[in-house]
C-alpha positions in Angstrom: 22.0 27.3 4.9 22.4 24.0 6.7 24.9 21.6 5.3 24.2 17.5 6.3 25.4 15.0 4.5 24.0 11.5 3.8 25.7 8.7 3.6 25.7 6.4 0.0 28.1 3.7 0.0 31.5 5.2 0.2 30.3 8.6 -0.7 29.2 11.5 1.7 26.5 13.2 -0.5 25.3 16.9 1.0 21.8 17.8 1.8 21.4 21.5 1.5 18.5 22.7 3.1 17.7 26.2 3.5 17.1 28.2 6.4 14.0 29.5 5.7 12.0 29.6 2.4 9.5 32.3 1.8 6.0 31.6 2.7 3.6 31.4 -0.8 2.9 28.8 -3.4 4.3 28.8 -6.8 1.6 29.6 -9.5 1.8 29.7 -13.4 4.4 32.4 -13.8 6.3 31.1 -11.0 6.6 28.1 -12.2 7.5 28.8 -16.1 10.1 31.1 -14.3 11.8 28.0 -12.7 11.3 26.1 -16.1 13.1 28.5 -18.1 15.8 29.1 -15.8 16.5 25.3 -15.3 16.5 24.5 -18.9 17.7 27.8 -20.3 20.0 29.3 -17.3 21.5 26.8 -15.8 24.1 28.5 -14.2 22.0 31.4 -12.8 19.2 28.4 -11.1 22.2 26.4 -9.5 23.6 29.9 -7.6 20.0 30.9 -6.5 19.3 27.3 -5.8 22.3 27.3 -3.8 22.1 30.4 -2.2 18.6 29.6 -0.7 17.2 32.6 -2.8 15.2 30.7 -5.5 12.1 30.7 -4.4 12.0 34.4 -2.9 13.1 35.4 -6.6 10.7 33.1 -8.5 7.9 34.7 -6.2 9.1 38.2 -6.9 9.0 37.5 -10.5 5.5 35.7 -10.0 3.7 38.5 -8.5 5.0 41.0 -11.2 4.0 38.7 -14.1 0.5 38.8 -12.9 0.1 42.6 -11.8 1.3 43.2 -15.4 -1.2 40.6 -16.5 -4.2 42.0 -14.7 -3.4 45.3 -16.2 -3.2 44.1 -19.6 -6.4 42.1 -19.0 -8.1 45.5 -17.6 -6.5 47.8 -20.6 -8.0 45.3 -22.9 -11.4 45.0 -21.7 -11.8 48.6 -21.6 -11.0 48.8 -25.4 -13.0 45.8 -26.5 -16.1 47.8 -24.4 -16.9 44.6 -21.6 -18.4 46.1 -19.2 -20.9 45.2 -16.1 -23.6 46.5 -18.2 -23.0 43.6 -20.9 -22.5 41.1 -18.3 -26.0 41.6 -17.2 -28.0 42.2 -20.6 -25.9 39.4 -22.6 -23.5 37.0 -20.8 -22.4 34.6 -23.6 -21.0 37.8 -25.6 -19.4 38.7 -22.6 -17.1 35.2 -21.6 -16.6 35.1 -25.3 -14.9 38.5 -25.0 -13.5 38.1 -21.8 -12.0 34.6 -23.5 -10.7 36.0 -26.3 -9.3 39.3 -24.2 -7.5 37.1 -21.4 -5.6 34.5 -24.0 
């Protein structure tokens, strides 16, 4: 991690910048993950934050959420019966159950 620091009056403030960040966007779970931890964990999101390892965390934690999510989604489908067959003979009754199954 780079240390700089910035000038503000009297005061030397630091600028920590990271050496590299992982490449990937922040989605849904990603982001709650950051939301709880600032809020909730405040102590664990200052060390990552600090360490440079936030974001490779919050992207590890991302692409769990929604492998366990599709799964759930799949698991859930299969019991409620939506299948390709009902897409094609009715396809309101299937994105009413494909609502309802991925609330």
């Amino acid at each position: 991690m780079n240390i700089t620091y910035e000038k503000c009056g009297d005061y030397l403030i630091p600028n920590l910048i990271p050496d590299s960040e992982p490449e990937g966007k922040l989605r849904k779970f990603g982001l709650m993950r950051k939301s709880y931890l600032e809020n909730h964990r405040r102590g664990i999101y200052a060390e990552l934050l600090l360490s440079g390892k936030l974001k490779k965390q919050l992207l590890m934690i991302q692409e769990q959420a929604e492998e366990r999510f599709d799964l759930l989604v799949a698991q859930m489908t299969e019991m409620e019966g939506v299948t390709e067959r009902l897409k094609a003979d009715d396809q309101m009754l299937w994105v009413r159950k494909m609502n309802v199954t991925a609330k």
